[in-house]
NUSE-677409 format. One record per residue: residue in three letters; z, y negated, x of N, C-alpha, C, O in turn; residue number from 1. Coordinates in steps of 0.001 Angstrom, whole numbers. Layout:
<nodes>
code=ALA; nzz=Z; nyy=Y; nxx=X; cazz=Z; cayy=Y; caxx=X; czz=Z; cyy=Y; cxx=X; ozz=Z; oyy=Y; oxx=X; pos=NUM;
...
</nodes>
This chain:
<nodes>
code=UNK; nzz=32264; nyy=-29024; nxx=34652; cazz=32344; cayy=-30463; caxx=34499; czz=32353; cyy=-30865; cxx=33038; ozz=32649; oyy=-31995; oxx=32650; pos=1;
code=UNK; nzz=32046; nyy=-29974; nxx=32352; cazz=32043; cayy=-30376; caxx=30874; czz=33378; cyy=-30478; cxx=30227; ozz=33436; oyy=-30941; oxx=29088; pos=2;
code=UNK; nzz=34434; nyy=-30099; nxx=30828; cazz=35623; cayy=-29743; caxx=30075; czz=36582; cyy=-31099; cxx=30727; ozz=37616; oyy=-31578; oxx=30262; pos=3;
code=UNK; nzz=35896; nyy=-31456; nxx=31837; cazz=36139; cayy=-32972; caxx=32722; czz=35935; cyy=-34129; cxx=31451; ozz=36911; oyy=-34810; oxx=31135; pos=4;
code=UNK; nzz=34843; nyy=-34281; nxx=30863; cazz=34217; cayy=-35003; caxx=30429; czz=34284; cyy=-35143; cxx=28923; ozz=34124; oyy=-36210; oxx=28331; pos=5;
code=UNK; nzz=34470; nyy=-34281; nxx=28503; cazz=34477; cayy=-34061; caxx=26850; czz=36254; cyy=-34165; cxx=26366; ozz=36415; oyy=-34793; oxx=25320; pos=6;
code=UNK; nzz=37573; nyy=-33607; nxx=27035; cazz=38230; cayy=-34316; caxx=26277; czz=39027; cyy=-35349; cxx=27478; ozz=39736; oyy=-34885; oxx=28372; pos=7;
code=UNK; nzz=38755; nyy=-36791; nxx=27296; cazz=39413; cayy=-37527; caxx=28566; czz=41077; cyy=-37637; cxx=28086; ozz=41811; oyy=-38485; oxx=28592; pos=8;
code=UNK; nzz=41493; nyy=-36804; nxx=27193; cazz=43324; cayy=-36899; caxx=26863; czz=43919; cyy=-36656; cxx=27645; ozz=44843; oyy=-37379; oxx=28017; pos=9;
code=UNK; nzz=43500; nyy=-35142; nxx=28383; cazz=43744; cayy=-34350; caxx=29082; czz=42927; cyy=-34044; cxx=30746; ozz=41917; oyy=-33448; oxx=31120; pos=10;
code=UNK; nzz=44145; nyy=-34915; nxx=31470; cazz=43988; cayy=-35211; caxx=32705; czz=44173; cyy=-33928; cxx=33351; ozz=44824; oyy=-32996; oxx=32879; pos=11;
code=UNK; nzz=43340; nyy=-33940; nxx=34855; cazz=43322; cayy=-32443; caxx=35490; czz=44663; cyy=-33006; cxx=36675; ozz=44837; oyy=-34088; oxx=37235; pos=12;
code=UNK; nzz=45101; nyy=-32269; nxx=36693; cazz=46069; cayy=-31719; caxx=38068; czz=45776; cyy=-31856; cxx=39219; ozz=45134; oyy=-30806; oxx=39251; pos=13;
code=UNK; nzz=45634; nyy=-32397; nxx=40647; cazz=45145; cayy=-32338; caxx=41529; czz=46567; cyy=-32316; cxx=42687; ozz=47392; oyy=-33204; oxx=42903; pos=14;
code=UNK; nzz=46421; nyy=-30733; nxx=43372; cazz=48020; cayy=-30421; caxx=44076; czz=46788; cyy=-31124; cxx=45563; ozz=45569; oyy=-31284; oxx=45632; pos=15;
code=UNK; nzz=47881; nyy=-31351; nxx=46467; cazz=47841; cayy=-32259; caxx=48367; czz=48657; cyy=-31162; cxx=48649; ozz=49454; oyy=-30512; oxx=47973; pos=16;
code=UNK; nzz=48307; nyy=-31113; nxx=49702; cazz=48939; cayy=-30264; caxx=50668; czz=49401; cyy=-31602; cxx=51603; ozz=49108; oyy=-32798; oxx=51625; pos=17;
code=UNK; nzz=50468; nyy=-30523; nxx=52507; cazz=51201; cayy=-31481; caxx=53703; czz=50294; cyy=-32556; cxx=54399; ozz=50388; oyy=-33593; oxx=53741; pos=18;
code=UNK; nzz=49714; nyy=-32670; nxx=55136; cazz=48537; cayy=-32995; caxx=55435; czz=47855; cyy=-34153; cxx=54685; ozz=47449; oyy=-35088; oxx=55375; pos=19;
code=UNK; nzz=47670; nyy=-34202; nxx=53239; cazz=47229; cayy=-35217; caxx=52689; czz=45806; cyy=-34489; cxx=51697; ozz=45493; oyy=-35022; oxx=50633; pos=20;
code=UNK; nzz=44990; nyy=-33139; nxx=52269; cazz=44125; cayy=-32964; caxx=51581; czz=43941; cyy=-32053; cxx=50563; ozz=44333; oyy=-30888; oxx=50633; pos=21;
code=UNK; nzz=43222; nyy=-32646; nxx=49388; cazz=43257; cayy=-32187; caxx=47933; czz=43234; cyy=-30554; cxx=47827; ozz=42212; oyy=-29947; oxx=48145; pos=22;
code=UNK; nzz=44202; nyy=-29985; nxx=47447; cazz=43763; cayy=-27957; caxx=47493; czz=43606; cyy=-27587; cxx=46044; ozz=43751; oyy=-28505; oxx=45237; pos=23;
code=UNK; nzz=43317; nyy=-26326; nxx=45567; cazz=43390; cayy=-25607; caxx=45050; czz=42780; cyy=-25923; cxx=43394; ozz=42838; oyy=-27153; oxx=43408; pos=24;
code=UNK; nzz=42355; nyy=-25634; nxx=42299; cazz=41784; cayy=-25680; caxx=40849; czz=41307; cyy=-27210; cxx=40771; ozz=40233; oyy=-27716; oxx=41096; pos=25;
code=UNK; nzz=42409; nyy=-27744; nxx=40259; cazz=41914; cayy=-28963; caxx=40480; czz=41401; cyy=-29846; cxx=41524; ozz=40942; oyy=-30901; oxx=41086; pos=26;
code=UNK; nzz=41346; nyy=-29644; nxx=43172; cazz=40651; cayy=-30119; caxx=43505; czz=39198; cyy=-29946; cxx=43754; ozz=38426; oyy=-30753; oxx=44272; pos=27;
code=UNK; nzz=38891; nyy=-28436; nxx=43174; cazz=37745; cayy=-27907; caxx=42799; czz=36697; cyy=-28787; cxx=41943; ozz=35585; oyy=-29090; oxx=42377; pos=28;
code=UNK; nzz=37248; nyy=-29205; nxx=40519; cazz=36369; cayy=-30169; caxx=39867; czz=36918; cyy=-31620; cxx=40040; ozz=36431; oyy=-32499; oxx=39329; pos=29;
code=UNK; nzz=37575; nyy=-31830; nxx=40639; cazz=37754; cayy=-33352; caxx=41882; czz=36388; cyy=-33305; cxx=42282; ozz=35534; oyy=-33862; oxx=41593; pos=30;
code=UNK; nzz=36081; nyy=-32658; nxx=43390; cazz=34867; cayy=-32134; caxx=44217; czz=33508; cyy=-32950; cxx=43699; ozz=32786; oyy=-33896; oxx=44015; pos=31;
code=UNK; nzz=33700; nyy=-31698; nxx=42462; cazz=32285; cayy=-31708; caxx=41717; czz=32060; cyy=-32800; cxx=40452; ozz=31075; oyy=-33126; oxx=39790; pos=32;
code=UNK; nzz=33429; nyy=-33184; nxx=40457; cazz=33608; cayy=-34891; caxx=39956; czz=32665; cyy=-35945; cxx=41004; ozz=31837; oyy=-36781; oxx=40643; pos=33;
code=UNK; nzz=32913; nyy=-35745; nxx=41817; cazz=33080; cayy=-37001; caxx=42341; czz=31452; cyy=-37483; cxx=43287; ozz=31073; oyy=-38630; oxx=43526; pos=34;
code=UNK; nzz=30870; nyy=-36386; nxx=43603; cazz=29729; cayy=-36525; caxx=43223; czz=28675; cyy=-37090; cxx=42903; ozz=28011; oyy=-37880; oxx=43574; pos=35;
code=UNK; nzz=28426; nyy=-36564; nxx=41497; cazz=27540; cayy=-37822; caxx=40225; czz=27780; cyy=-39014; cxx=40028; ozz=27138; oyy=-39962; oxx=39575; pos=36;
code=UNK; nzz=29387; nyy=-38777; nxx=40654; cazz=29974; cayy=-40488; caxx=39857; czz=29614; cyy=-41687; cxx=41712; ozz=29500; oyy=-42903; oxx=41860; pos=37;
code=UNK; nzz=29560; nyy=-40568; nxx=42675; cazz=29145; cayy=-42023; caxx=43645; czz=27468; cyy=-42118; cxx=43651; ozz=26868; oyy=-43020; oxx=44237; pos=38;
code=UNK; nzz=26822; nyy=-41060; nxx=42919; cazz=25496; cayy=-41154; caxx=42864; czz=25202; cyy=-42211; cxx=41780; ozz=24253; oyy=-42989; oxx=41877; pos=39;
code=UNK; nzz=26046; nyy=-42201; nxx=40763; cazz=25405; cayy=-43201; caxx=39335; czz=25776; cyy=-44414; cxx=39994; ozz=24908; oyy=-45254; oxx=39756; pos=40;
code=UNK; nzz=26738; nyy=-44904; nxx=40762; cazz=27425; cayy=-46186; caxx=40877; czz=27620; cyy=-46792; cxx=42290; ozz=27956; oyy=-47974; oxx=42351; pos=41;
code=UNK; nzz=27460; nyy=-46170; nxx=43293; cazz=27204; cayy=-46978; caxx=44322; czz=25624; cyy=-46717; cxx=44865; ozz=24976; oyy=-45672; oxx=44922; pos=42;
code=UNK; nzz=25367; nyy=-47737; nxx=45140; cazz=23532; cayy=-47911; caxx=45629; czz=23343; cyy=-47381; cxx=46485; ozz=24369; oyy=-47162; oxx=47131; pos=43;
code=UNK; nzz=22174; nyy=-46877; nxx=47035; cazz=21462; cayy=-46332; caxx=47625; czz=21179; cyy=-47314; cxx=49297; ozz=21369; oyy=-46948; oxx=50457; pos=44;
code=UNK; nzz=20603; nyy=-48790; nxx=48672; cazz=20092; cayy=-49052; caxx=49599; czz=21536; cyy=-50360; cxx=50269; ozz=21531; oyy=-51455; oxx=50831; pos=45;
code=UNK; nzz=22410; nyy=-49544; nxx=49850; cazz=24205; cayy=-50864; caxx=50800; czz=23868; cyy=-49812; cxx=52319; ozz=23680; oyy=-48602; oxx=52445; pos=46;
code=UNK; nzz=23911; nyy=-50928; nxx=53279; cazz=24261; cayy=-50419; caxx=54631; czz=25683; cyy=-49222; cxx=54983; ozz=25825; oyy=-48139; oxx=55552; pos=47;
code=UNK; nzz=26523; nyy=-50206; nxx=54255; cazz=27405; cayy=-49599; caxx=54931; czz=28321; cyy=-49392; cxx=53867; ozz=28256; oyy=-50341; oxx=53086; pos=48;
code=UNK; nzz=29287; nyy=-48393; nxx=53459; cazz=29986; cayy=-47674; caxx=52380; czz=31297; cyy=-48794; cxx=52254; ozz=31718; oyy=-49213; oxx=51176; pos=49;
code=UNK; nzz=31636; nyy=-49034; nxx=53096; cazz=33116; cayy=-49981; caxx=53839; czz=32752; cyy=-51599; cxx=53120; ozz=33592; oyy=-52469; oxx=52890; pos=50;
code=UNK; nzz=31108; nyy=-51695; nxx=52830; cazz=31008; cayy=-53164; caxx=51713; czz=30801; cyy=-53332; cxx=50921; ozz=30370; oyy=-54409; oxx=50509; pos=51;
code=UNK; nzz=31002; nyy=-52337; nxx=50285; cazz=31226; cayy=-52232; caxx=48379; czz=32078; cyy=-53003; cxx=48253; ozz=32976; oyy=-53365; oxx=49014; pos=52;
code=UNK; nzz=31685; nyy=-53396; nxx=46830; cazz=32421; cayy=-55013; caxx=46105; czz=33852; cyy=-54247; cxx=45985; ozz=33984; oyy=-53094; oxx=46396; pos=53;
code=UNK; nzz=34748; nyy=-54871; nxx=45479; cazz=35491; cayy=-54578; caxx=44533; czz=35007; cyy=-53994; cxx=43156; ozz=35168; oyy=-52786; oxx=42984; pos=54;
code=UNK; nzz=34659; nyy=-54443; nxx=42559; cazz=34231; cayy=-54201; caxx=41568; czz=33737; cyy=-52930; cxx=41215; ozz=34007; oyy=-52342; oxx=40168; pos=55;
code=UNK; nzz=33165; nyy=-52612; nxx=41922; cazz=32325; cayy=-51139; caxx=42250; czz=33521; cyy=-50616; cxx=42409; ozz=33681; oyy=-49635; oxx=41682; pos=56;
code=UNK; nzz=34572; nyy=-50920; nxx=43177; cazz=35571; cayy=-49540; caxx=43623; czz=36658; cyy=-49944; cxx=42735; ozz=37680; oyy=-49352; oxx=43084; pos=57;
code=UNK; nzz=36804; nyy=-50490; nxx=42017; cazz=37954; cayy=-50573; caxx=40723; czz=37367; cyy=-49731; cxx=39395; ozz=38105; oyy=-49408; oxx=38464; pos=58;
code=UNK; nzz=35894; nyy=-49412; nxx=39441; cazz=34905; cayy=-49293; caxx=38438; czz=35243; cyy=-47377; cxx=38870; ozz=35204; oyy=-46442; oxx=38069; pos=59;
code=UNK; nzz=35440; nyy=-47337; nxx=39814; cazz=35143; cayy=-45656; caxx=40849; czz=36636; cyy=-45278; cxx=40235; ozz=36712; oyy=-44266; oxx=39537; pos=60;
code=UNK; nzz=37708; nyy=-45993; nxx=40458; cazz=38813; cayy=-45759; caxx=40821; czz=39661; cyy=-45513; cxx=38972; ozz=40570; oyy=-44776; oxx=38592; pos=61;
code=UNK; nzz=38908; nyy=-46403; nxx=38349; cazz=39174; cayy=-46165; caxx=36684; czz=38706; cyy=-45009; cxx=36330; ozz=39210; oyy=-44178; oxx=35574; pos=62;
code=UNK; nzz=37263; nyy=-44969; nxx=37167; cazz=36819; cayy=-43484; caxx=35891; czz=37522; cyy=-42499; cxx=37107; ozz=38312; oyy=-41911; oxx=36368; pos=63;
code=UNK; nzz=37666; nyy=-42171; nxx=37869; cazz=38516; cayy=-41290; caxx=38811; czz=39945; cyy=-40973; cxx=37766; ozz=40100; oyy=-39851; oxx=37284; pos=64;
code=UNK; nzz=40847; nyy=-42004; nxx=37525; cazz=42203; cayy=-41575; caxx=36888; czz=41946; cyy=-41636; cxx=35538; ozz=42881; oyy=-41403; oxx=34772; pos=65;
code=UNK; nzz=40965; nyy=-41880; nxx=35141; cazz=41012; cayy=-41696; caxx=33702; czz=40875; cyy=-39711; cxx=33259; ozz=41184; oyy=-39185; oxx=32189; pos=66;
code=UNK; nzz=40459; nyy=-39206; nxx=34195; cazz=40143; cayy=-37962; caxx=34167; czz=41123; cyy=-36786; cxx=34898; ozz=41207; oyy=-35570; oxx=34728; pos=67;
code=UNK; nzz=41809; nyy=-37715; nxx=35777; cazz=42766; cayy=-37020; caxx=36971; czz=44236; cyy=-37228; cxx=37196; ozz=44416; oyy=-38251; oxx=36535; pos=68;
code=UNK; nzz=45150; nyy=-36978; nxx=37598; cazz=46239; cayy=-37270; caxx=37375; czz=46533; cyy=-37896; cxx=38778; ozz=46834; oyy=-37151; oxx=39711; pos=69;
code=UNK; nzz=46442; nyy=-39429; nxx=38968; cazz=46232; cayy=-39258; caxx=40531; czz=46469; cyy=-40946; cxx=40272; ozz=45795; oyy=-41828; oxx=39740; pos=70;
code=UNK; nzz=48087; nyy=-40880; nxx=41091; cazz=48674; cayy=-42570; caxx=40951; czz=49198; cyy=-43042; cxx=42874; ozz=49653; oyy=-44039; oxx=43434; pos=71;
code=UNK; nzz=48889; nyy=-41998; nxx=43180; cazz=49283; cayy=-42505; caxx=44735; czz=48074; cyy=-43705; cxx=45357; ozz=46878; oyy=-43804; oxx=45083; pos=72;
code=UNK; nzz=48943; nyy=-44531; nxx=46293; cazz=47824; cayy=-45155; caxx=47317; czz=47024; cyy=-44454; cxx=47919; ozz=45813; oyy=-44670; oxx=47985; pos=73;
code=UNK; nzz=47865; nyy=-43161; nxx=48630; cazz=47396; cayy=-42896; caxx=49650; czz=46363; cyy=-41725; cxx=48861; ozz=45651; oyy=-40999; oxx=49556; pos=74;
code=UNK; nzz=46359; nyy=-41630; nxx=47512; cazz=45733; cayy=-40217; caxx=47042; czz=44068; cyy=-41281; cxx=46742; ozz=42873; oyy=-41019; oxx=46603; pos=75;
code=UNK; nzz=44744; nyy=-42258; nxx=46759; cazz=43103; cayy=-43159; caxx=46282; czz=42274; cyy=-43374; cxx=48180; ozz=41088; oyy=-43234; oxx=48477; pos=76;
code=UNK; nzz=43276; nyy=-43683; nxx=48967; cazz=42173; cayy=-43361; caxx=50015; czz=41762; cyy=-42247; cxx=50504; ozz=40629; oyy=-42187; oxx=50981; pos=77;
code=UNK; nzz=42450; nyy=-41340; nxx=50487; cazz=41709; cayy=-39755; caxx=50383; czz=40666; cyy=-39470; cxx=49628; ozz=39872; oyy=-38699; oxx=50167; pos=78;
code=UNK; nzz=40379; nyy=-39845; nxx=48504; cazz=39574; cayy=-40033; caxx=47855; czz=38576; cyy=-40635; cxx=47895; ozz=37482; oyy=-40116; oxx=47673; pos=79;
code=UNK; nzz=38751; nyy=-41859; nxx=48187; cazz=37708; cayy=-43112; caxx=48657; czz=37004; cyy=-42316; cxx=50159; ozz=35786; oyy=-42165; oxx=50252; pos=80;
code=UNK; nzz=37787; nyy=-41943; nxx=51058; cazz=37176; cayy=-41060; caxx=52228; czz=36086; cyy=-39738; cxx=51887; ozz=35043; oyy=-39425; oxx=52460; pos=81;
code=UNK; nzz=36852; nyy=-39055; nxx=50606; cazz=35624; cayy=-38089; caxx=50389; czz=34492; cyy=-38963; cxx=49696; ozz=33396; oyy=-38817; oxx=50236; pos=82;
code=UNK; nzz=34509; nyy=-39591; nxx=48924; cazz=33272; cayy=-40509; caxx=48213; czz=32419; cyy=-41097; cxx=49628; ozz=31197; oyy=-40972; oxx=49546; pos=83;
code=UNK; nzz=32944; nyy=-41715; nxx=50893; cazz=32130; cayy=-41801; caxx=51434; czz=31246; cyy=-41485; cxx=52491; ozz=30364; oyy=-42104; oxx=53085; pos=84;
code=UNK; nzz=31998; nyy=-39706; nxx=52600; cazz=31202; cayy=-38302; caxx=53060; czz=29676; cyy=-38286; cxx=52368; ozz=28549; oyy=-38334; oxx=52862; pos=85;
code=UNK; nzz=30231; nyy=-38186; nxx=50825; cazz=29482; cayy=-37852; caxx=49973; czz=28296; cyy=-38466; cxx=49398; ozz=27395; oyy=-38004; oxx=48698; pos=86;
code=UNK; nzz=28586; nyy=-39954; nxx=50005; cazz=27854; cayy=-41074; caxx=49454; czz=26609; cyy=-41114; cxx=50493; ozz=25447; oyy=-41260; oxx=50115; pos=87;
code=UNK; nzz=27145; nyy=-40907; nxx=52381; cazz=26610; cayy=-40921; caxx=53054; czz=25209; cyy=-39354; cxx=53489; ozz=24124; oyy=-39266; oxx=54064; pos=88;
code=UNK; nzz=26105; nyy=-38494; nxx=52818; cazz=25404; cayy=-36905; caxx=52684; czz=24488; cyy=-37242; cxx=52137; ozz=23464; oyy=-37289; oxx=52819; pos=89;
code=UNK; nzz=24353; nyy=-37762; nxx=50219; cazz=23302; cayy=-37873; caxx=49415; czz=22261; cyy=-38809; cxx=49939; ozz=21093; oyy=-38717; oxx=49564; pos=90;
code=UNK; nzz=22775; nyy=-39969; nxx=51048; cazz=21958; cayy=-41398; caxx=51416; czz=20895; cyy=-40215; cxx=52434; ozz=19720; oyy=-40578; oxx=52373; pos=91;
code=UNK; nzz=21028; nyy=-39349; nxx=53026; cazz=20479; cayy=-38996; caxx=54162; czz=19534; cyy=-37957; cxx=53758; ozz=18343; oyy=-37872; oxx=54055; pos=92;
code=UNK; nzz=20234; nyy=-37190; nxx=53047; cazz=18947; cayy=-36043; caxx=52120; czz=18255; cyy=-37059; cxx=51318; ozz=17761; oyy=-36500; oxx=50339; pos=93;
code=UNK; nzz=18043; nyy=-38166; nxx=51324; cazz=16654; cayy=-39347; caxx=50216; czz=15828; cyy=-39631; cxx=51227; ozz=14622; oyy=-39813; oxx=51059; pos=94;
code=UNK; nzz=16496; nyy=-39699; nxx=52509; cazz=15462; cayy=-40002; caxx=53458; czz=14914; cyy=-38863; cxx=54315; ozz=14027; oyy=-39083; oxx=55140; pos=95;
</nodes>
């Protein structure tokens, strides 16, 4: 994650398969991107993942492509779907 983070010039690669889901290097530190970043920025105590502001998910969705090479619609709801695996995983191991 350090090599994510330290130079943001240089965007990572992220190959889809037929199907729609993220494979291979780059979706490796996708993964382990994405993570920290729904732990720092979406709350803990929102009911439900589906009522995040805008704001919050324009805020997700900037630092997401600022790091990634990733301009599709459909690559941002694939995305938005793993964030709220991930969001819901971390909500359940607090309790």
């Amino acid at each position: 994650m350090r090599r994510v983070t330290k130079d943001q010039n240089d965007k990572v690669s992220v190959e889809f398969t037929d199907i729609g889901e993220h494979a291979g290097l780059g979706s490796v530190t996708l993964s382990s991107f994405l993570g920290p970043l729904v732990r720092e920025h979406v709350p803990v105590l929102l009911d439900d993942r589906r009522k995040l502001d805008n704001l919050t998910k324009a805020i997700l969705w900037e630092e997401i492509q600022g790091r990634f090479d990733l301009r599709e619609e459909w690559q941002k709801d694939v995305v938005f779907k793993q964030m709220g695996c991930l969001w819901r995983s971390s909500k359940s191991r607090l309790v």
